[in-house]
mmCIF file of the N, C-alpha and C atoms, coordinates in Angstrom:
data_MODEL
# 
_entry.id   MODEL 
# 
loop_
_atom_site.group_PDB 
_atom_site.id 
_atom_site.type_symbol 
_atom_site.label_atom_id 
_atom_site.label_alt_id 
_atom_site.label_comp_id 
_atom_site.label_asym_id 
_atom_site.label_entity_id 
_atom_site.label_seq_id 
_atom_site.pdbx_PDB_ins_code 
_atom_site.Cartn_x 
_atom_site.Cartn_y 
_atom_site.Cartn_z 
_atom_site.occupancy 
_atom_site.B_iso_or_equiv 
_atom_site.pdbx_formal_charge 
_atom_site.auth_seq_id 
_atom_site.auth_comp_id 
_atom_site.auth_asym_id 
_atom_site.auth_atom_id 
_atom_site.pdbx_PDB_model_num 
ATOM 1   N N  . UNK A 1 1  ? 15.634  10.071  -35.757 1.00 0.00 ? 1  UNK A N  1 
ATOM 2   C CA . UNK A 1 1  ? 16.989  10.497  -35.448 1.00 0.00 ? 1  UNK A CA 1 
ATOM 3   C C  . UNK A 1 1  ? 17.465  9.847   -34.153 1.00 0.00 ? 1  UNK A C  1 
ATOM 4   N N  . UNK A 1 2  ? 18.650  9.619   -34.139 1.00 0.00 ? 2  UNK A N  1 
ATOM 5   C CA . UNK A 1 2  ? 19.270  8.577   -32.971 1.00 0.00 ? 2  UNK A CA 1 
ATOM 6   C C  . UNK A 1 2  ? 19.437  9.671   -31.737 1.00 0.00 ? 2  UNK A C  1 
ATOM 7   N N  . UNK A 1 3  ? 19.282  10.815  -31.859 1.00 0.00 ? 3  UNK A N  1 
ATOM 8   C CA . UNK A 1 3  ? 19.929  12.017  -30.917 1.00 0.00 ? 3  UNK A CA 1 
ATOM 9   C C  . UNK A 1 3  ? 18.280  12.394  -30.238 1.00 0.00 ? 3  UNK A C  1 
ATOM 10  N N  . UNK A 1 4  ? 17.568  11.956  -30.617 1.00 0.00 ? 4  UNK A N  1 
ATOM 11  C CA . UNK A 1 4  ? 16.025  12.277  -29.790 1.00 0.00 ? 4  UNK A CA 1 
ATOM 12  C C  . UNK A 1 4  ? 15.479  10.629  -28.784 1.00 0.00 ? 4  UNK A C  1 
ATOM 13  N N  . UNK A 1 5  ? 16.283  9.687   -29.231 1.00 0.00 ? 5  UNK A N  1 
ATOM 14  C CA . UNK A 1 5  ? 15.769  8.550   -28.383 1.00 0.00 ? 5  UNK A CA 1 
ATOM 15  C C  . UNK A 1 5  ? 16.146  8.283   -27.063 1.00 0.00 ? 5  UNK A C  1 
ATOM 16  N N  . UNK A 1 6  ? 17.143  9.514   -26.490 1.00 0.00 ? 6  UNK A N  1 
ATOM 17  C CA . UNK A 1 6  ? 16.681  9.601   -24.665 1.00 0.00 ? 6  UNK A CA 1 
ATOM 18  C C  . UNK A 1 6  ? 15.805  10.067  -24.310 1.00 0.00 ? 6  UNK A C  1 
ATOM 19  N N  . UNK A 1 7  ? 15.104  11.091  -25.146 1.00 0.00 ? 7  UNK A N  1 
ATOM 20  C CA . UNK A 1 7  ? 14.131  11.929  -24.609 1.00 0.00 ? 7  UNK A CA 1 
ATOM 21  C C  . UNK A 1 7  ? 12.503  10.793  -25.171 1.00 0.00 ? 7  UNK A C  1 
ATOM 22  N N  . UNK A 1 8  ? 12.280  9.881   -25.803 1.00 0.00 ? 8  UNK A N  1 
ATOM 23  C CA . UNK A 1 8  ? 11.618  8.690   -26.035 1.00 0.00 ? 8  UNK A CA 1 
ATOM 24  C C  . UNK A 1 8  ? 11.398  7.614   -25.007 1.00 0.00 ? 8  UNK A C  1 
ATOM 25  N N  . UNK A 1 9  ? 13.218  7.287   -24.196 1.00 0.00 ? 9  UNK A N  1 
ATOM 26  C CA . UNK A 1 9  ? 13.034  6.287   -23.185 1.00 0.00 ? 9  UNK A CA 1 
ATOM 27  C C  . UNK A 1 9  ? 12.591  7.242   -22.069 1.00 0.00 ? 9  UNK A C  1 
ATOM 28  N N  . UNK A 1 10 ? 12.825  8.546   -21.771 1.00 0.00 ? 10 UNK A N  1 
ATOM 29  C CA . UNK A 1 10 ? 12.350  9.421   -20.468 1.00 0.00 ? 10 UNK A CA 1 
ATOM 30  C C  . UNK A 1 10 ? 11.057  9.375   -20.302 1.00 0.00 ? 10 UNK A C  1 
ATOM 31  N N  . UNK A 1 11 ? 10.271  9.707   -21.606 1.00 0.00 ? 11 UNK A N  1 
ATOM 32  C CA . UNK A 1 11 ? 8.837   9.826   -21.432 1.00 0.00 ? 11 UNK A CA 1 
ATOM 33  C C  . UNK A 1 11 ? 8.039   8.695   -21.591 1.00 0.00 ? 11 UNK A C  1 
ATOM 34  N N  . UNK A 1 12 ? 8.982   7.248   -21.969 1.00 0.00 ? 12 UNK A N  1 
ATOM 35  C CA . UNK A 1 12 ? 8.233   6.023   -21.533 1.00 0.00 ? 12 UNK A CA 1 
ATOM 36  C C  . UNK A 1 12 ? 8.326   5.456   -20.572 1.00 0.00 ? 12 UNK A C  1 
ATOM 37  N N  . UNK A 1 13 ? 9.516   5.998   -19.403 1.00 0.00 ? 13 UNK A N  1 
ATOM 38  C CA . UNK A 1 13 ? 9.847   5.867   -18.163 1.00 0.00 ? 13 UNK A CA 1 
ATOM 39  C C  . UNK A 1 13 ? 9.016   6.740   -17.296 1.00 0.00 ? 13 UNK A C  1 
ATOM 40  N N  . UNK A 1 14 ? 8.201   7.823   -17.616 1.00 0.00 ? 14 UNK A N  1 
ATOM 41  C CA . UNK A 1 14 ? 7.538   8.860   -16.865 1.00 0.00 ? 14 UNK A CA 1 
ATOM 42  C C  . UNK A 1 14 ? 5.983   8.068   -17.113 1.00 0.00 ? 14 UNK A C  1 
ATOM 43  N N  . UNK A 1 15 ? 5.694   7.476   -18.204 1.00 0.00 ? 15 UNK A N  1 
ATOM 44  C CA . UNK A 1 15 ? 4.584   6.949   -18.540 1.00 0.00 ? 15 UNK A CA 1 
ATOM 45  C C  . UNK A 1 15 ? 4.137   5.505   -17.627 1.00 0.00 ? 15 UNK A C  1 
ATOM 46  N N  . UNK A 1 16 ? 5.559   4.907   -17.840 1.00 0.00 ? 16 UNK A N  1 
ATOM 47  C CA . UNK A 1 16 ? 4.961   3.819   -16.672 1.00 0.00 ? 16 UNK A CA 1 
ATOM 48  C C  . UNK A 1 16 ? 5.111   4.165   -14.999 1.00 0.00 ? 16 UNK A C  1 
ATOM 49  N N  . UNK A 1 17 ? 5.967   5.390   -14.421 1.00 0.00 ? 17 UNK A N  1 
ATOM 50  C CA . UNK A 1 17 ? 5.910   5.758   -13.647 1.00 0.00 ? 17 UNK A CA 1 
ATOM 51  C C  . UNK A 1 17 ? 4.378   6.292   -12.663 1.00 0.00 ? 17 UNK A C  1 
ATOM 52  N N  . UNK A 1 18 ? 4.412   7.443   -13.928 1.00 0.00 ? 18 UNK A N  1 
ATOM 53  C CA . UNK A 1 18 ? 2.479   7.204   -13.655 1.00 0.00 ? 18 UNK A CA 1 
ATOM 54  C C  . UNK A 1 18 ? 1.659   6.416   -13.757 1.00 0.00 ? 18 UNK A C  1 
ATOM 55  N N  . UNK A 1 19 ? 1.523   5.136   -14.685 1.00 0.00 ? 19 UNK A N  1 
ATOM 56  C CA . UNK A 1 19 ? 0.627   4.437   -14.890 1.00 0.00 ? 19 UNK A CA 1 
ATOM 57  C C  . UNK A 1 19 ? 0.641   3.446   -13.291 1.00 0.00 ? 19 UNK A C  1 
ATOM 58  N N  . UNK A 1 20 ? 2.252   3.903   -12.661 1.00 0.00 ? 20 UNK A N  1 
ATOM 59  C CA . UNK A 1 20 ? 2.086   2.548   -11.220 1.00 0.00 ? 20 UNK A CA 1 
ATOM 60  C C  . UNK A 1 20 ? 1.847   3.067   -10.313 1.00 0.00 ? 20 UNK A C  1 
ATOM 61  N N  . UNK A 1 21 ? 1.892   4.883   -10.405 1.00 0.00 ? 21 UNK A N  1 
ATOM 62  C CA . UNK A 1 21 ? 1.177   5.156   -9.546  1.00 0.00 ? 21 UNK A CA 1 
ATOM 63  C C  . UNK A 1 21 ? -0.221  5.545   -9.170  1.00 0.00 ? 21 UNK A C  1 
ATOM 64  N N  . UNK A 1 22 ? -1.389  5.380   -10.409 1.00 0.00 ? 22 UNK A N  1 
ATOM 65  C CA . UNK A 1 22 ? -2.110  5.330   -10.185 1.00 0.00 ? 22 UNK A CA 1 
ATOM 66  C C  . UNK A 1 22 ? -3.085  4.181   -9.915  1.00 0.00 ? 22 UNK A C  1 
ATOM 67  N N  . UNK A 1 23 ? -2.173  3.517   -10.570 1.00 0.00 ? 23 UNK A N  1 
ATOM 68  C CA . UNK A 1 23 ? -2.302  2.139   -10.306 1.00 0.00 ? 23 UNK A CA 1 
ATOM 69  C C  . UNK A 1 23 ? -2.635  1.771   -8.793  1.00 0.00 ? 23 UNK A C  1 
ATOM 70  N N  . UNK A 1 24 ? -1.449  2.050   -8.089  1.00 0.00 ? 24 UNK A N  1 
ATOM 71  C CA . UNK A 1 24 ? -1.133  1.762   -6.796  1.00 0.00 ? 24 UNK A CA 1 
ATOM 72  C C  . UNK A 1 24 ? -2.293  2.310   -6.002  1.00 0.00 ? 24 UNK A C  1 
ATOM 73  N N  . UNK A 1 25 ? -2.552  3.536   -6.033  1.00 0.00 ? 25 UNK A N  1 
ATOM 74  C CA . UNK A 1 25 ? -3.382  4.580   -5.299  1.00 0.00 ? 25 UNK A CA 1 
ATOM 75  C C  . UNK A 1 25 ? -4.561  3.938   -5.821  1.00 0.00 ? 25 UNK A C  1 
ATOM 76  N N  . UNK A 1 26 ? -5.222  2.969   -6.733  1.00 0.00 ? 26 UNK A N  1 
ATOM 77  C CA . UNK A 1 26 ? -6.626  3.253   -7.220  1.00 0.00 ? 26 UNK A CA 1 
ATOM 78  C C  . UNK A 1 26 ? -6.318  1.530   -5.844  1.00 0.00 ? 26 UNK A C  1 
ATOM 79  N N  . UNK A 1 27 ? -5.371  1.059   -6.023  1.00 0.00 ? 27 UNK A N  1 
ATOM 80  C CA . UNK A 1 27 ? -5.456  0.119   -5.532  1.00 0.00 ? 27 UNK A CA 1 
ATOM 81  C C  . UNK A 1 27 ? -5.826  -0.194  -3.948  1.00 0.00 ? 27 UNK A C  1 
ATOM 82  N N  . UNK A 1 28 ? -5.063  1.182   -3.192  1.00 0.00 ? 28 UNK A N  1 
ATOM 83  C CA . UNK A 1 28 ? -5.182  1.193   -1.984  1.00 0.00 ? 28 UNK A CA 1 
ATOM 84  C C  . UNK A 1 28 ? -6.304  1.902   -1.437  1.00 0.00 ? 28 UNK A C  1 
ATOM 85  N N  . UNK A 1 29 ? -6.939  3.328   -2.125  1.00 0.00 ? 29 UNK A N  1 
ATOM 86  C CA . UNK A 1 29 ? -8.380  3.446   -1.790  1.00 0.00 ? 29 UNK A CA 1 
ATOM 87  C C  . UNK A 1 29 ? -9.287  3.091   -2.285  1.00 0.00 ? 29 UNK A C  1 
ATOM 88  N N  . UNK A 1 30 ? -8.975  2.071   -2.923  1.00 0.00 ? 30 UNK A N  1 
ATOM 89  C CA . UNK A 1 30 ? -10.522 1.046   -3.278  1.00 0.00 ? 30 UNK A CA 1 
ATOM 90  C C  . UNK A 1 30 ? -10.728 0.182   -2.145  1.00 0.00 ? 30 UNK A C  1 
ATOM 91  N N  . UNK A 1 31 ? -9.957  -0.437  -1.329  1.00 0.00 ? 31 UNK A N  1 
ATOM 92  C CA . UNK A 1 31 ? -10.195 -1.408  -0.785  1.00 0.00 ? 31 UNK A CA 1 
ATOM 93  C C  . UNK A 1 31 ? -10.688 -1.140  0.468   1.00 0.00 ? 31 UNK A C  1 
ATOM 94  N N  . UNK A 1 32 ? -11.681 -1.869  0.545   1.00 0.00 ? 32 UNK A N  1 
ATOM 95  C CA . UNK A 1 32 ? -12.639 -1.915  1.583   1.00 0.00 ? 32 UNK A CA 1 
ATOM 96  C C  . UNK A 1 32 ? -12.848 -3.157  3.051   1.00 0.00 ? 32 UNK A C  1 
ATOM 97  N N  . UNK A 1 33 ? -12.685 -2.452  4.054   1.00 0.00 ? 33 UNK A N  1 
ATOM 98  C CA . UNK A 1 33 ? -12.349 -2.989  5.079   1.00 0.00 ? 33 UNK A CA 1 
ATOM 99  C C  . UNK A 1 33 ? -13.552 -3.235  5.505   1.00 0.00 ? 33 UNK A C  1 
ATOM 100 N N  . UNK A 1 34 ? -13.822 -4.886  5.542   1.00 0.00 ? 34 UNK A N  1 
ATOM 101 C CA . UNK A 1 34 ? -15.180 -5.109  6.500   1.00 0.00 ? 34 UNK A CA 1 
ATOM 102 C C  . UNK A 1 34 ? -15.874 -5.224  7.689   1.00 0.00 ? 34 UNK A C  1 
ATOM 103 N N  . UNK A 1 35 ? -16.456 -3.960  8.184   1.00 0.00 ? 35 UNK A N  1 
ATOM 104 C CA . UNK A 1 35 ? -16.712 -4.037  9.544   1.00 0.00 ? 35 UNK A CA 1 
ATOM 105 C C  . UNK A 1 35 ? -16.419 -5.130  10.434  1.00 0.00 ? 35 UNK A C  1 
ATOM 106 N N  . UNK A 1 36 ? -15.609 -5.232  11.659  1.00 0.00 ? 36 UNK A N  1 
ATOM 107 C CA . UNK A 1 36 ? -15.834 -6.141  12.265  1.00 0.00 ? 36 UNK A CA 1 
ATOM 108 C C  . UNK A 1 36 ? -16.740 -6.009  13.301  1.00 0.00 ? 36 UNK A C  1 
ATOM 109 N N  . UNK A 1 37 ? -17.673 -7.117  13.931  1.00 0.00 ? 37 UNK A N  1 
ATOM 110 C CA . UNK A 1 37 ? -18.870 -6.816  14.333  1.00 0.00 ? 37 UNK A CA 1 
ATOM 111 C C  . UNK A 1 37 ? -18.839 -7.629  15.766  1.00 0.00 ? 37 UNK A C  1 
ATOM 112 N N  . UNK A 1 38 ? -18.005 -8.593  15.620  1.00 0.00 ? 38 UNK A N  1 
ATOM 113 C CA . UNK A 1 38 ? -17.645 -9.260  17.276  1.00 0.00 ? 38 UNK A CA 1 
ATOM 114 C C  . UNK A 1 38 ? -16.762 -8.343  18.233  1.00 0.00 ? 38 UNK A C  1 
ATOM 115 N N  . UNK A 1 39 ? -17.489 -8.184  19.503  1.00 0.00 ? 39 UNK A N  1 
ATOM 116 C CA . UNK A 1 39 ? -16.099 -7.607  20.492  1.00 0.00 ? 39 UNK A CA 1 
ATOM 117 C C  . UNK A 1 39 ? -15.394 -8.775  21.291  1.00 0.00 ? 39 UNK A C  1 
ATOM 118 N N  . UNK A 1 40 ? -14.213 -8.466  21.846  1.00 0.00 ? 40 UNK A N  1 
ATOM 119 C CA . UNK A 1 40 ? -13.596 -9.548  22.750  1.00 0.00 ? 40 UNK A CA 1 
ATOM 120 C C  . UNK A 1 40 ? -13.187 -9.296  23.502  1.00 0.00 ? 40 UNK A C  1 
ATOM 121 N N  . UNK A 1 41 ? -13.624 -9.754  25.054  1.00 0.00 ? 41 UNK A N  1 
ATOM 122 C CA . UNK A 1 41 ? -13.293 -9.285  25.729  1.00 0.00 ? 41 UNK A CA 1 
ATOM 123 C C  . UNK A 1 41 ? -11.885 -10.138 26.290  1.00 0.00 ? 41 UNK A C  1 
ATOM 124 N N  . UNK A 1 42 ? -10.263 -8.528  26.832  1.00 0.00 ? 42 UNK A N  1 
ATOM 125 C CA . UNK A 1 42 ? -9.583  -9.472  26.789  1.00 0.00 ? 42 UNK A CA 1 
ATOM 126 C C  . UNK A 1 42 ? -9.084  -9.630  28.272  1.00 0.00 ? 42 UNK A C  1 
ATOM 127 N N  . UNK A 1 43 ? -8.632  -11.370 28.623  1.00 0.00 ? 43 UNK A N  1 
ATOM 128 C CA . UNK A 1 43 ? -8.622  -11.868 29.456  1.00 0.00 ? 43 UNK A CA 1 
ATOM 129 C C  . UNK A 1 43 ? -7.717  -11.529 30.426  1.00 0.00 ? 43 UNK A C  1 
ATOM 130 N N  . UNK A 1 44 ? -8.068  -11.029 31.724  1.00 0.00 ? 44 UNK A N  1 
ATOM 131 C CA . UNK A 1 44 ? -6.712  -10.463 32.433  1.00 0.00 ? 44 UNK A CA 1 
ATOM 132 C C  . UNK A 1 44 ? -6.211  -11.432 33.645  1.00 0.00 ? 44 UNK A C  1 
ATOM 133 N N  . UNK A 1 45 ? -5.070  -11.820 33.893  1.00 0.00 ? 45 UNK A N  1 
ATOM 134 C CA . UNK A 1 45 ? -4.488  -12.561 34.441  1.00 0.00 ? 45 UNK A CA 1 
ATOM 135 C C  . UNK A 1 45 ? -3.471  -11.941 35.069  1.00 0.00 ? 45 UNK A C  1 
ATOM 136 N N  . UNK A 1 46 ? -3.678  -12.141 36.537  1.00 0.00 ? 46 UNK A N  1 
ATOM 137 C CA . UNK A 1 46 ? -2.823  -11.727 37.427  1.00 0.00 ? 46 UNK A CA 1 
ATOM 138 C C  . UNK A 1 46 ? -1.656  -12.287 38.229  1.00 0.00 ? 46 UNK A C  1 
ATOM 139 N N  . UNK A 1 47 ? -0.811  -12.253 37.732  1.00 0.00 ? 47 UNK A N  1 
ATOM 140 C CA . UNK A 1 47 ? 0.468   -13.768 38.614  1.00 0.00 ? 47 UNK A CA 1 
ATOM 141 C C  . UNK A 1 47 ? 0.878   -12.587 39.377  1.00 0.00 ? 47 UNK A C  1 
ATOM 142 N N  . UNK A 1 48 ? 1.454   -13.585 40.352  1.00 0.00 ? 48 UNK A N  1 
ATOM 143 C CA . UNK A 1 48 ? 2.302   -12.829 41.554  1.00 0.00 ? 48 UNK A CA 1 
ATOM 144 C C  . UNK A 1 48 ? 3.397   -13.373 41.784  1.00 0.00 ? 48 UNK A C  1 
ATOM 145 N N  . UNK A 1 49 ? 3.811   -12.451 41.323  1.00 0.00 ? 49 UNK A N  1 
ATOM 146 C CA . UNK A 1 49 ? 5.881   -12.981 41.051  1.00 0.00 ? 49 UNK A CA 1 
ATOM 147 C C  . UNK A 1 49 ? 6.834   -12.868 42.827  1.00 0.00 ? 49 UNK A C  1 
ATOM 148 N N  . UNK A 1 50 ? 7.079   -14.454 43.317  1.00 0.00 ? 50 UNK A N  1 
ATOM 149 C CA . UNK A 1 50 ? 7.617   -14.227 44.471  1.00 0.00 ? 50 UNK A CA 1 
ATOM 150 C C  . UNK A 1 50 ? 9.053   -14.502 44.043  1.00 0.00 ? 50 UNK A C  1 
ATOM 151 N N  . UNK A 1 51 ? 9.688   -13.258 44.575  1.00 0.00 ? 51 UNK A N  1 
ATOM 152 C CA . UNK A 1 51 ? 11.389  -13.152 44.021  1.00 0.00 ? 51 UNK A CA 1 
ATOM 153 C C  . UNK A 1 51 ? 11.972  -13.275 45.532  1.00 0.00 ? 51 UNK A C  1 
# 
């Protein structure tokens, strides 16, 4: 019936809605940040501003 196919595009619009957001989320706590293991020490420089 032609009178039920908004309620067809809603729930294939809710379907990919979820599918990007789990998508998204599997995407962002999967990823794994690799220790960084060098320190640096940072360089301090002192000018002396004659005004």
């Amino acid at each position: 019936m032609p009178q039920m196919a908004p309620m067809n595009w809603l729930i294939l619009f809710f379907l990919f809605i979820i599918t990007f957001i789990i998508f998204n989320s599997l995407n962002y706590f999967s990823f794994i940040y690799s220790p960084k293991l060098t320190t640096f020490k940072k360089k301090m420089s002192k000018l002396n501003w004659k005004w």
